[in-house]
N, C-alpha and C positions, 0 to 999 in steps of 0.2 A: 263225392259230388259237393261242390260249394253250394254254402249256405247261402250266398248271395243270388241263389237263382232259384230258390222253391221257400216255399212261407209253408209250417207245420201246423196242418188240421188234426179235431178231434178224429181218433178211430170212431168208425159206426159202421163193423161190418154187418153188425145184426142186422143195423136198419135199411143196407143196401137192396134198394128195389130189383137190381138186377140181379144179386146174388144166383138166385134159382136157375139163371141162364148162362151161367161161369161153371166150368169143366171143375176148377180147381177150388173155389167157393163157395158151390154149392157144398156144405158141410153138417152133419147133422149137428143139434144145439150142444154136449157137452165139447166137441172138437171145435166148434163156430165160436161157443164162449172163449176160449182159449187163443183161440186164433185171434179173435178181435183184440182180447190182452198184449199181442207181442207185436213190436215195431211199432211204427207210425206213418201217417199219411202226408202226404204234402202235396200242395199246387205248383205248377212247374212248368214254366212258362216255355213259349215254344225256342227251338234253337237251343235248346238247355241239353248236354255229354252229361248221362246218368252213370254212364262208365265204359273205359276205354277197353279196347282188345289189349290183353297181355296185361292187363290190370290184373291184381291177385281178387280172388272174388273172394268179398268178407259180407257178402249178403246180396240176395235178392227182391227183385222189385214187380210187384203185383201192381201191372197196370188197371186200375181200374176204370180211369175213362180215357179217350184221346188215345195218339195213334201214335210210334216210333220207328224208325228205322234202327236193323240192325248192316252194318256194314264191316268190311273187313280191306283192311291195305297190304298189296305186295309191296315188296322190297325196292319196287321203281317208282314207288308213286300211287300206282294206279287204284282205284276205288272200284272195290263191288257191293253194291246192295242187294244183300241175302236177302231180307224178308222186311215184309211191312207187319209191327206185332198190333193189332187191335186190344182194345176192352176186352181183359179177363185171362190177356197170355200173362206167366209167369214168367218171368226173366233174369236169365243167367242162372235159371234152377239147375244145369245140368253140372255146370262149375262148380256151383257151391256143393252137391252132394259127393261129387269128384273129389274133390279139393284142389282143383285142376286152375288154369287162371281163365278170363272170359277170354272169347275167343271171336267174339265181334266187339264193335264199339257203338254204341249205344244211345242213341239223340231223336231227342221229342221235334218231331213234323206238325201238329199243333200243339196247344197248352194243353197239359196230363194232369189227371190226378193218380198220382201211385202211392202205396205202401211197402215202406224199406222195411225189411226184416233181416236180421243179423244173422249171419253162418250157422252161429251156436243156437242161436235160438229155434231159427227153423229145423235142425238135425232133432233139436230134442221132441219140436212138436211132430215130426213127421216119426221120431221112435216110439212117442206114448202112442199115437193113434193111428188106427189101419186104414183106416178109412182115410184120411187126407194122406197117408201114402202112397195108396194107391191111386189117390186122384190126381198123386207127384207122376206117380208110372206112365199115366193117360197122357199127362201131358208132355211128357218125355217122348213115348211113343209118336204125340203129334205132331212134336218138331222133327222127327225121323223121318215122318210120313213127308214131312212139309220140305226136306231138303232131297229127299227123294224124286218127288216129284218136280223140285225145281234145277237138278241134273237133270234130267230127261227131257224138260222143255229147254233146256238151254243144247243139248246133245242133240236130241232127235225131231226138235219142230226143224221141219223143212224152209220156213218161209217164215220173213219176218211176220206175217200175220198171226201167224198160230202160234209164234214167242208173245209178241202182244196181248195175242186175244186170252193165252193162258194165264198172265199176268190181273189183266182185267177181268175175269170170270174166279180166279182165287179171292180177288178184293171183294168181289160184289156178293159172292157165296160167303164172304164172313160178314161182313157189313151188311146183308139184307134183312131189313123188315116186315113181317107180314108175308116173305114172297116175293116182295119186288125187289129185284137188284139195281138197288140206285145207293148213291155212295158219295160223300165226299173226296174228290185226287187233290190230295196236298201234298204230292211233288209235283217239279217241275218236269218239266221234257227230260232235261237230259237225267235226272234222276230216276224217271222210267225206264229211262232208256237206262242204265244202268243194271237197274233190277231186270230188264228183258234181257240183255245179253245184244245191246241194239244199238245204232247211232242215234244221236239225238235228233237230226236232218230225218230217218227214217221211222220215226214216232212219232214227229207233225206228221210226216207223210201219209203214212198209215193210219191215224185218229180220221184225218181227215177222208180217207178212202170210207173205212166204219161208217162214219156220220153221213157221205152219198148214199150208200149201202141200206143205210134205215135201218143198219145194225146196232146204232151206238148214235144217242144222245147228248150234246153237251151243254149245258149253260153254266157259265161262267168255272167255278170249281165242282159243280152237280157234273155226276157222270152218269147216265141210265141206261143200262145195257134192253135194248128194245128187241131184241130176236136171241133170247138167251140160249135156244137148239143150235140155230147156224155160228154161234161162235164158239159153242162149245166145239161145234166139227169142225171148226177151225184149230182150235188148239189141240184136238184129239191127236 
């Protein structure tokens, strides 16, 4: 990644408020002291390739705040966006333990704060300690869970709604606070529509069907899922 697109912060994993509520961060203090030793953090402004598909992966990057697309191109061109990664995914972890290359390409949707940790560095902290191994495992596992499910909504929703509403109900169950699913959408149309499996013409179409419905909320980039039962039966 250029250095022309992120400014280097001190590390402060200890003093991260959220830590406690990260799968992969939450750490007990000798493995946490450790952890906060190696790599470093940066700001990174948005529209910023943290790393490309078929790049060699020579390290991993801990989002800590802010939001990125992972995406992936065939051979004609065409663009699919796998996943939206929130606050607290690890990234490109499966590469680097592989020693495989990334397999999406990798770009901030707003400005991030991440920490870059190096190949070698991360193999050695995840061999001293069990505990952030296994909290490598969990996370691994989630993105199995997470690509699992997003074949099956692109395979087996019937109707562009239920591609939609599965799209929308994954965002807002990671992004909820308190219980409420309400969320910032920092893509556009047709980048939804991307990640559904959808035209872009058929995601205004559809938001706007949601929002008669009193299913779905919207002001301006605020997105609030208002009947969060009847969409989940939509995406079921």
């Amino acid at each position: 990644m250029s250095t022309t697109c992120a400014s280097q912060i001190n590390n402060n994993c200890t003093r991260c408020p959220l830590r406690l509520q990260r799968a992969f961060c939450n750490l007990g203090q000798d493995a946490l002291r450790e952890f906060d030793s190696i790599g470093f953090r940066m700001d990174v402004p948005k529209g910023a390739v943290l790393f490309h598909e078929a790049d060699k992966a020579e390290s991993v990057l801990v989002l800590c705040t802010g939001q990125v697309k992972l995406s992936c191109t065939s051979r004609d061109g065409r663009t699919l966006i796998h996943k939206i990664a929130m606050a607290g995914d690890v990234l490109g972890l499966g590469a680097v333990i592989s020693g495989a290359r990334f397999e999406v390409t990798c770009e901030t949707i707003v400005p991030c704060t991440v920490k870059k940790i190096s190949r070698r560095d991360m193999l050695r902290f995840l061999e001293r300690h069990g505990e952030a191994s296994m909290h490598a495992a969990k996370a691994l596992s989630e993105e199995y869970k997470s690509a699992f499910f997003d074949a099956r909504r692109l395979a087996l929703s019937s109707s562009a709604a239920g591609k939609l509403a599965g799209v929308l109900m994954e965002w807002a169950n990671a992004a909820q606070i308190n219980g409420e699913l309400r969320f910032t959408m920092a893509l556009t149309h047709e980048d939804l529509a991307s990640l559904a499996g959808l035209s872009r013409e058929t995601v205004t179409r559809t938001l706007g069907k949601f929002q008669r419905e009193k299913l779905l909320s919207i002001r301006g980039t605020m997105f609030h899922i208002l009947e969060p039962q009847r969409m989940a039966d939509l995406a079921a």
